[in-house]
C-alpha positions in Angstrom: -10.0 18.6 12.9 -12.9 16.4 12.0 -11.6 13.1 13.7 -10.9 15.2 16.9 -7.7 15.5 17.1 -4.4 17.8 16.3 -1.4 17.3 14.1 2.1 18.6 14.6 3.7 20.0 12.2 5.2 17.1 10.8 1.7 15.6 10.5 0.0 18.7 9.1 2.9 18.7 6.5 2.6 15.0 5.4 -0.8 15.4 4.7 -0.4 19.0 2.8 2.1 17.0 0.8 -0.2 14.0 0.0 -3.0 16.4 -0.6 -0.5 18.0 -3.5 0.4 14.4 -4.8 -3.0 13.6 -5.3 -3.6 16.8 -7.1 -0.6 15.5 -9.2 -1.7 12.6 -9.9 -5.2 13.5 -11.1 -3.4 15.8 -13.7 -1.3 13.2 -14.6 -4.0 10.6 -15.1 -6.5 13.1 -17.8 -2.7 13.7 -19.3 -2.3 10.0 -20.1 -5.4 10.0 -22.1 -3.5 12.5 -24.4 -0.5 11.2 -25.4 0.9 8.5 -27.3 1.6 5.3 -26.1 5.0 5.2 -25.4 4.1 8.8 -23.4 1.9 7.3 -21.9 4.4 4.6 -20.1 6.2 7.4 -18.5 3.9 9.0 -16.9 2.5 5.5 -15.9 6.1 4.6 -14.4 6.2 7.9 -13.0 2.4 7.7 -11.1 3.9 4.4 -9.7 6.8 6.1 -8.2 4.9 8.6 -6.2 2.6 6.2 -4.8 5.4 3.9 -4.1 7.3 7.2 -2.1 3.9 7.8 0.0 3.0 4.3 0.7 6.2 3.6 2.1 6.5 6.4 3.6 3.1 5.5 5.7 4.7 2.5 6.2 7.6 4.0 7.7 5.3 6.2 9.5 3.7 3.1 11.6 6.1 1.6 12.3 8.5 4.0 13.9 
């Protein structure tokens, strides 16, 4: 890795998964640009909930 270190698996797997949630989140930011307004609120509301997941899920992560 290019910081030196190794990952378990859990660690090579949480960042696989935020690597997929970011693609996700690209497509759903062009999507919003496309759609009507009221479209466009749920996929706002549902951006928010996947950063909310992985930010707490860091959180979680530090703490522990």
């Amino acid at each position: 890795m290019a910081w030196g270190g190794s990952l378990n698996k859990d660690g090579s797997d949480h960042l696989r998964n935020l690597r997929e949630a970011d693609k996700v989140l690209k497509f759903l930011e062009e999507l919003k640009q496309d759609v009507s307004k009221e479209e466009e609120e749920a996929i706002s509301t549902t951006i928010n909930i996947i950063v909310n997941h992985y930010n707490k899920k860091s959180d979680d992560d530090f703490e522990a």
